[in-house]
N, C-alpha and C positions, 0 to 999 in steps of 0.2 A: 172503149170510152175511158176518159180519163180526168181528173179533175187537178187543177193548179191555179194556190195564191200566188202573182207575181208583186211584190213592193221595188218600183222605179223610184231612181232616188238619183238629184238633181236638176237640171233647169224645166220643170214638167209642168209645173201649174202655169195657168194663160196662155200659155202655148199652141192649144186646143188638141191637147193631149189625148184626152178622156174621148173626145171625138175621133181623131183619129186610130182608135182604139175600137172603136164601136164600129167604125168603116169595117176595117181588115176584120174582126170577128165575125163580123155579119156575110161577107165577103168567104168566109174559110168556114161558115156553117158552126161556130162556137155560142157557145150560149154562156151569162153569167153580166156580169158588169166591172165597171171603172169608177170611181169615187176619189177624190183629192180628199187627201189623212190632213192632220192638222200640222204635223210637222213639215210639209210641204213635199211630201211623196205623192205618186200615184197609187191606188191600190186596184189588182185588175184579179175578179176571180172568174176563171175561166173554166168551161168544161166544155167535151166533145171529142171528136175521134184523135188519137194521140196525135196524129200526123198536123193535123188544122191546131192542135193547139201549143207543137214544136214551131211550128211557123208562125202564130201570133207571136210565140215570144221570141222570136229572130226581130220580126215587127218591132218588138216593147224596144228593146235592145236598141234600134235604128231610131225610134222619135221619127215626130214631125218635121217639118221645113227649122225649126225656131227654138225646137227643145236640145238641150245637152244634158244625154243621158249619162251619168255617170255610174250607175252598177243597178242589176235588175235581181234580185231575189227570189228566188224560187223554192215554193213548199209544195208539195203534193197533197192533196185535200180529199175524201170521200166522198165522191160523188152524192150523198147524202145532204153534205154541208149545202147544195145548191142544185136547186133542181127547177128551174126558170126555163121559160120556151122562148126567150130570145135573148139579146145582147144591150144591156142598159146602159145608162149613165145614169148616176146617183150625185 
């Protein structure tokens, strides 16, 4: 198991980002959420087995139909930080 902040940054909010986010995590068995920052990022923290949460963030990386992602930020987090039984939007 593994925990990771991702912060996507560029064309992300109204795009139905954060949805589509919740799809594929839900989808790859991850648990955690998505929330739009004020600066006009996504922020996605995600936990679960390393494998489901290397390929959410292949996901983050690709966007929706509408989003252009322009760089995806990756922290590694303690599973501590986030211990939720399913996948939100915030």
């Amino acid at each position: 198991m593994t925990g990771v902040r991702f912060v996507i940054r560029g064309t992300v909010q109204g795009v139905g980002f954060r949805w589509f986010v919740a799809r594929h995590a839900t989808r790859l068995g991850v648990v955690g959420y998505a929330r739009n920052l004020p600066d006009g990022s996504v922020e996605v923290v995600a936990s679960g087995r390393l494998e489901a949460v290397e390929s959410l963030g292949r996901q983050l990386a690709r966007g929706p139909e509408f989003a252009r992602v322009d760089a995806v930020e990756k922290t590694e987090i303690l599973l501590e930080d986030h211990t939720g039984k399913s996948f939100d939007i915030k």
